[in-house]
C-alpha positions as CSV (number, residue, x, y, z in Angstrom):
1,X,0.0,0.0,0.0
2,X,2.9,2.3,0.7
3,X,4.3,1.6,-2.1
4,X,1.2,2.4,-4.1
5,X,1.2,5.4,-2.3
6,X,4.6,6.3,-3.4
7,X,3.8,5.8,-7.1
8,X,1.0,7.7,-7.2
9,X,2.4,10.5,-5.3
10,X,5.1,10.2,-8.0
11,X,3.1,10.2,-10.6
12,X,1.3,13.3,-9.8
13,X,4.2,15.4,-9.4
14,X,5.0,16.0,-12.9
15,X,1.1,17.6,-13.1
16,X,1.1,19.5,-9.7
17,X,4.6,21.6,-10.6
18,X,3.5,22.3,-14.7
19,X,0.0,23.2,-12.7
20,X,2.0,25.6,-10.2
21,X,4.0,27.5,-13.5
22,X,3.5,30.6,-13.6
23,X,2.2,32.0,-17.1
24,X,4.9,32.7,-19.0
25,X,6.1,36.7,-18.3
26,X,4.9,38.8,-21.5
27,X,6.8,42.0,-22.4
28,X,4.2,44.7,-22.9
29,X,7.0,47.2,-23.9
30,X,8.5,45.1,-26.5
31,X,4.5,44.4,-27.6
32,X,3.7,48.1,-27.6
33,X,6.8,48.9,-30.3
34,X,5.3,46.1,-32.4
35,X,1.8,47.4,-32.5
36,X,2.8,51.0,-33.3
37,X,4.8,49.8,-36.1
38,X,1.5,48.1,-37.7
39,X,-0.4,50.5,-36.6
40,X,2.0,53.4,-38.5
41,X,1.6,51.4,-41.6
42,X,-2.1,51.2,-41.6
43,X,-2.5,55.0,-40.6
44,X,0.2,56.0,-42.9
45,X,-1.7,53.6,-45.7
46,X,-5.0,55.8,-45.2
47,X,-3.3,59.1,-45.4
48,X,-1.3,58.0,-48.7
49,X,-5.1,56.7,-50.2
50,X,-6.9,60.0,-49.0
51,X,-3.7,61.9,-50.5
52,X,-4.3,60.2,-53.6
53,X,-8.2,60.2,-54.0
54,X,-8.0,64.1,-53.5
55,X,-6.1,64.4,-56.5
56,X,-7.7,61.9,-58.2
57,X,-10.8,63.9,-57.6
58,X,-9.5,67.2,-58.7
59,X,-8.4,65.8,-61.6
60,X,-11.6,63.7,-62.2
61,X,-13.5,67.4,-61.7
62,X,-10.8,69.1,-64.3
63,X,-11.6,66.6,-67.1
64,X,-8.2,65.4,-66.9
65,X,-8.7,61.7,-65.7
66,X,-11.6,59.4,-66.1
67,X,-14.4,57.7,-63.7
68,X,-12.9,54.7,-63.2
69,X,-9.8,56.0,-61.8
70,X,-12.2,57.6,-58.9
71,X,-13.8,54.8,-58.1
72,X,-10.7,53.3,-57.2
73,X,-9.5,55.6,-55.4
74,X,-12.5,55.8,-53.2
75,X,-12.3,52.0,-53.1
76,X,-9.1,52.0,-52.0
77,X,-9.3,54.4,-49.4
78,X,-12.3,52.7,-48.1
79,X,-10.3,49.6,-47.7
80,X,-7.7,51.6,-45.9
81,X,-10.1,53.0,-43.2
82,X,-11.4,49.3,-42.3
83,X,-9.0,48.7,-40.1
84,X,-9.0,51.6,-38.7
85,X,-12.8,52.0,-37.7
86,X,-12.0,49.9,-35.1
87,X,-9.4,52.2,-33.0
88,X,-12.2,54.3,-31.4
89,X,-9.7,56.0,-28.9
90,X,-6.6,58.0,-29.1
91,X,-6.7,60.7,-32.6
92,X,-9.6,59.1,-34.0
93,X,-11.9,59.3,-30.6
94,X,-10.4,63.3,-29.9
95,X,-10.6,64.4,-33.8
96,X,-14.1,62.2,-33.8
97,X,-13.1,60.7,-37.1
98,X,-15.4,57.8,-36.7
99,X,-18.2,59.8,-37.8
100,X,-16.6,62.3,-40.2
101,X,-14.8,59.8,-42.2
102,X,-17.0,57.2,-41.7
103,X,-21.0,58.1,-40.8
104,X,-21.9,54.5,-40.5
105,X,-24.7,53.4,-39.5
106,X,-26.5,56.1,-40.6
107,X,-30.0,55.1,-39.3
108,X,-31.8,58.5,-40.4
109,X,-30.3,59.1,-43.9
110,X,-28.2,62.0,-42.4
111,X,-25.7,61.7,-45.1
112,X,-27.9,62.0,-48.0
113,X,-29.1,65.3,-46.1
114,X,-26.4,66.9,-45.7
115,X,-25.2,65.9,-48.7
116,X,-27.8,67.8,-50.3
117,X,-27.3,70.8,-48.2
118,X,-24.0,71.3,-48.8
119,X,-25.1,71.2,-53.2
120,X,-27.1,74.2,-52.7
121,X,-24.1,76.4,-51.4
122,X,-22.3,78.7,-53.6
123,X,-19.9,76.1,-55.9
124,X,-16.4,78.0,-54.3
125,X,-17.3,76.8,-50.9
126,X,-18.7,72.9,-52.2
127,X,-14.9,73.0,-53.9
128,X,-13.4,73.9,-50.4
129,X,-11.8,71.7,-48.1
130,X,-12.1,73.9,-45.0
131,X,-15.6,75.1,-45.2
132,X,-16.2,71.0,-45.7
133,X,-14.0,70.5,-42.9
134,X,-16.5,73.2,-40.4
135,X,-19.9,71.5,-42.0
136,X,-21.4,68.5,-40.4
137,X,-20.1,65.2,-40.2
138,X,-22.4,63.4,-42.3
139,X,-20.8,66.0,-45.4
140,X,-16.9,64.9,-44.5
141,X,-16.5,61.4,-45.3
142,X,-16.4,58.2,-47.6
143,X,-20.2,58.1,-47.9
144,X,-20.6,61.5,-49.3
145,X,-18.2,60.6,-51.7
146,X,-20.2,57.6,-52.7
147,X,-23.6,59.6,-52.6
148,X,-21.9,62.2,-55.5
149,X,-20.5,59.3,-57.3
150,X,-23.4,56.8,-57.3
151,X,-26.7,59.1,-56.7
152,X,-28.1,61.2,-59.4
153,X,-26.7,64.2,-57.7
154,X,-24.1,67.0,-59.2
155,X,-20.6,65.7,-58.4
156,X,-18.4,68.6,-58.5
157,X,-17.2,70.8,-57.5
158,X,-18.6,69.3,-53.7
159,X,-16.4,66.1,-54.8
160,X,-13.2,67.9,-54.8
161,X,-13.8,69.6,-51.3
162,X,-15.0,66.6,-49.9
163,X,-12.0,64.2,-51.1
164,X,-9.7,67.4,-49.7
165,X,-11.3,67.4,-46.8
166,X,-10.9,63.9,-46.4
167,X,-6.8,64.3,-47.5
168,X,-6.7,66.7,-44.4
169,X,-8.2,64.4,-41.7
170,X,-5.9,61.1,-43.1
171,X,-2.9,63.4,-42.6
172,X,-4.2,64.5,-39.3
173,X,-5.0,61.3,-37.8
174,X,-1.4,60.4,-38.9
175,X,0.6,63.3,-37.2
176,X,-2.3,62.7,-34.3
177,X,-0.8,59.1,-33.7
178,X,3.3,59.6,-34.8
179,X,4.6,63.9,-34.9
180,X,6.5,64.6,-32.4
181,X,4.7,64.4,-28.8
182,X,1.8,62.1,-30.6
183,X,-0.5,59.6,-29.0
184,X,2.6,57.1,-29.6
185,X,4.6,59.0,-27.8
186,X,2.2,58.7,-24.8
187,X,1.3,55.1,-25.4
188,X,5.5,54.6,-25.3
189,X,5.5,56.6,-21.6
190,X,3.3,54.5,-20.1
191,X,3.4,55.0,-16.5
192,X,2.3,55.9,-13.2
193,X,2.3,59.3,-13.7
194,X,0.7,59.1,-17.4
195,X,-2.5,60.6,-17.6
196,X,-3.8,57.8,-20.0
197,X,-1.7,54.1,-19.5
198,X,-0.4,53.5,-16.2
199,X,1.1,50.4,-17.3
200,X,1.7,49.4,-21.2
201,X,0.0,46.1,-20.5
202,X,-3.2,49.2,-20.7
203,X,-2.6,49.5,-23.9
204,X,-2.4,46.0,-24.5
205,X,-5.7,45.4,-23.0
206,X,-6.7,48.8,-24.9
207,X,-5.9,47.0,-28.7
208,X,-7.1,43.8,-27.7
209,X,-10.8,45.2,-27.6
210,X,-10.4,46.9,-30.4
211,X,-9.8,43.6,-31.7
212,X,-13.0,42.7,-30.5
213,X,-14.9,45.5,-31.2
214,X,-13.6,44.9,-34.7
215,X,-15.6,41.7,-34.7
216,X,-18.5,42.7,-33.2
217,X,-18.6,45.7,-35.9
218,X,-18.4,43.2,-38.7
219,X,-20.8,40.6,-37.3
220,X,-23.5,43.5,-36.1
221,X,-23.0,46.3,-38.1
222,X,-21.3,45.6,-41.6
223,X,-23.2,41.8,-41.8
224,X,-26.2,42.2,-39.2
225,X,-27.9,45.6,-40.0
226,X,-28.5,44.7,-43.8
227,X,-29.0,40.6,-43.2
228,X,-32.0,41.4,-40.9
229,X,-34.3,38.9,-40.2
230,X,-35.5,35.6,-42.7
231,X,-38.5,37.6,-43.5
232,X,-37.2,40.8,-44.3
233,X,-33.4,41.7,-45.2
234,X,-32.1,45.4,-45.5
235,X,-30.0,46.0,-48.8
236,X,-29.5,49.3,-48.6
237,X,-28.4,49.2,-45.0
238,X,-24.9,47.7,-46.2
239,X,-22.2,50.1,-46.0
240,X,-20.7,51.0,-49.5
241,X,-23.4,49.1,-51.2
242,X,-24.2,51.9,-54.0
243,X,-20.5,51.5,-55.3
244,X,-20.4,47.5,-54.5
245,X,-17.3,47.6,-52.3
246,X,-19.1,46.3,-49.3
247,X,-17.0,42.9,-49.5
248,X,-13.8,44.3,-49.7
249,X,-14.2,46.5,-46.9
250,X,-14.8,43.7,-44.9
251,X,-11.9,41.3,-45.8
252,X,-9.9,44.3,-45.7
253,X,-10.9,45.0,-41.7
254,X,-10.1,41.3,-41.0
255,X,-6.8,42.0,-42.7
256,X,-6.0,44.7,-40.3
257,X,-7.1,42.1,-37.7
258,X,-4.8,39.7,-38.8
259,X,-1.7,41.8,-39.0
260,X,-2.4,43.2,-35.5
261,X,-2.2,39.1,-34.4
262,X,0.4,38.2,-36.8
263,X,3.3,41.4,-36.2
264,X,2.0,42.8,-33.5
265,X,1.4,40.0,-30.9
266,X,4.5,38.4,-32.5
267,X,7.0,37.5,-29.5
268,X,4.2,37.4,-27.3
269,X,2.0,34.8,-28.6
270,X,3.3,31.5,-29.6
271,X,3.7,30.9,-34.0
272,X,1.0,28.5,-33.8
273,X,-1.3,30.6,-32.1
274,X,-0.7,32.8,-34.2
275,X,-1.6,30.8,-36.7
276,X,-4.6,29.2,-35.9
277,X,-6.4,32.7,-36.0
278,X,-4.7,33.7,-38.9
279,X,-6.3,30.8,-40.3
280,X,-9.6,31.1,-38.5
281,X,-9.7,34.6,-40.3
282,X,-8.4,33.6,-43.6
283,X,-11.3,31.0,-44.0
284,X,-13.9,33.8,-43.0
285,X,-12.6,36.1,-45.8
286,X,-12.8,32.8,-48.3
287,X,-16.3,33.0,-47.7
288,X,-16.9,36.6,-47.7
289,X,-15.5,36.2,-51.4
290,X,-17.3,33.3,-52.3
291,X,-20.7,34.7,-51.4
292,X,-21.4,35.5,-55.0
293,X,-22.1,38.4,-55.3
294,X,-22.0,42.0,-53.3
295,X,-23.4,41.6,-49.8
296,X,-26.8,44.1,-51.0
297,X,-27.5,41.7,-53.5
298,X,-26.5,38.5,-52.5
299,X,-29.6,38.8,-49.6
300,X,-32.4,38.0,-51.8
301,X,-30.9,34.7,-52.9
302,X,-31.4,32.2,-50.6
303,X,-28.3,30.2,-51.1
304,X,-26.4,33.4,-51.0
305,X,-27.9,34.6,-47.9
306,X,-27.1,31.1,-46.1
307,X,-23.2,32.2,-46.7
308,X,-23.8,35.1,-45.3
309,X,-25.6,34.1,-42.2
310,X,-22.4,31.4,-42.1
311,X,-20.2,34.3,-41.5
312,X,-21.7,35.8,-38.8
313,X,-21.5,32.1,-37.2
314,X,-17.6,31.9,-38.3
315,X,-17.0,35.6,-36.4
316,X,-18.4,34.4,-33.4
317,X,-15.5,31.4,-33.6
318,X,-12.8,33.7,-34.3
319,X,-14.2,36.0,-31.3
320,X,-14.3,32.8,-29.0
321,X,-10.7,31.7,-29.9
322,X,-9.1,35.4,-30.1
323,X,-10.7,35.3,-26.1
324,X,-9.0,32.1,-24.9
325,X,-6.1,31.8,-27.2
326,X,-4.8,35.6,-27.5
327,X,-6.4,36.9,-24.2
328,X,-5.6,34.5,-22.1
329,X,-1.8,34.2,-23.1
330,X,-1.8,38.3,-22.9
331,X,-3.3,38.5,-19.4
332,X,-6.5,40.8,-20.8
333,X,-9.8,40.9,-21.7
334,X,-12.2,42.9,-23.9
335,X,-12.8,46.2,-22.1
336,X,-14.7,48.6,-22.7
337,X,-14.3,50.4,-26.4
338,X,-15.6,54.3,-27.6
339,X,-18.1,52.6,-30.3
340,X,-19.7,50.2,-28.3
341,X,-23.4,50.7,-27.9
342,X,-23.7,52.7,-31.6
């Protein structure tokens, strides 16, 4: 009996001390540098696509280029604020660039109003940037480009001071994060006395939910608000769905998801980790381009709609495993974030 005793004891051991590890020590300042660095190429990437649709625009408005080469442009630039819609805090929360770049949802049709407010001033101050920049927010951003583009509506000269306008906040949002004595700056000070991040393991906890919200805004608000319910779906409720680039703006968010995981959590979070929600996420942008068609369109075909109503099942994975797999090995969990609740 003792000796049983002894072999189980022995046995048991092994499990007790791996049980007693601590979780392995994660190095929040080394994990801050990383993020910044994605997060400079994604800011910097919208300020280069604003930069270029504002000349496309004027040049589009001069009869110098064609339409094609402005729907691009919007398209791209579109693509380049997805992953940025979901970093409600820091420039984006204090210049409130959520709503001016992006009015989305816009429950009340208060872009198409303003849009057509802003038509009926004089054409000098529709061509301005700055008198755009002091008009409302619904007038500012990427869907009152679309509405001039796509609704029988007179494009310029409003286009031109819109897409300037737009040029002015990408550059700003950029300086906001990485000039001199910029949010990164702060982020990088982390400490007791910093009025923001007392620790940089805050701002760890800060991108994770962003992470997060960056899910829940897919799922809810870019999938959920046009799917609707089996008896009635809600086209025109997708974002970007007059120019069709409703798709893309979503595999492009869970590209800026992915990088976040992949180079910025790199270090922290083990390869395969790493790569199981890489992989997770790659699968759900598979299927957001095999739906068939734009999501507005796809919703009134009911094999199409099934593959849509599969994604929103496929987010709630990727949420679950981003929880225990990249929370739980970073020692957070989702907070609170500026959008929730819209």
């Amino acid at each position: 009996m003792r000796k049983f005793a002894t072999l189980v004891t022995a046995c048991l051991m092994p499990a007790i001390v791996w049980a007693a590890d601590p979780s392995p020590t994660i190095d929040h300042v080394a994990l801050t540098g990383r993020v910044l660095a994605v997060l400079e190429r994604q800011f910097g990437a919208f300020r280069n696509e604003t930069a270029t649709l504002s000349d496309t625009a004027t040049a589009f408005c001069d009869g110098t280029t064609d339409r094609s080469q402005v729907d691009d442009a919007l398209a791209s630039a579109w693509r380049a604020w997805a992953p940025l819609d979901a970093y409600q805090f820091g420039p984006i929360e204090t210049q409130a660039a959520a709503l001016t770049v992006n009015f989305f949802p816009d429950k009340k049709n208060f872009v198409g109003r303003a849009v057509s407010d802003l038509l009926k001033r004089p054409v000098n101050e529709q061509a301005d940037p700055t008198v755009i920049g002091a008009s409302s927010a619904g007038t500012q951003g990427l869907p009152a480009l679309e509405r001039l583009l796509f609704d029988d509506m007179q494009t310029c000269p409003a286009l031109v001071g819109v897409a300037g306008n737009l040029a002015r906040i990408g550059t700003a949002l950029y300086d906001g994060w990485f000039a001199p004595d910029g949010w990164a700056d702060l982020v990088r000070d982390a400490g007791p006395d910093n009025p923001v991040y007392i620790s940089h393991q805050e701002f760890t906890r800060q991108i994770f939910t962003a992470l997060d919200f960056s899910i829940l805004r897919l799922r809810e608000h870019r999938i959920g608000r046009a799917l609707g319910t089996y008896d009635r779906s809600f086209p025109s409720r997708a974002e970007a769905w007059r120019s069709g680039v409703t798709n893309d703006i979503m595999v492009a968010q869970i590209d800026g998801l992915t990088e976040i995981v992949d180079d910025g959590f790199a270090g922290a979070v083990s390869d395969a980790t790493r790569a199981e929600i890489t992989q997770i996420a790659q699968d759900i942008q598979t299927r957001v381009q095999a739906i068939g068609a734009p999501l507005s369109q796809a919703l009134s075909d009911p094999q199409m709609r099934i593959r849509v109503e599969t994604l929103q099942t496929k987010l709630n994975y990727l949420q679950l495993r981003l929880d225990q797999q990249i929370g739980e090995v970073l020692g957070v969990d989702a907070g609170f974030s500026a959008g929730d609740g819209d």
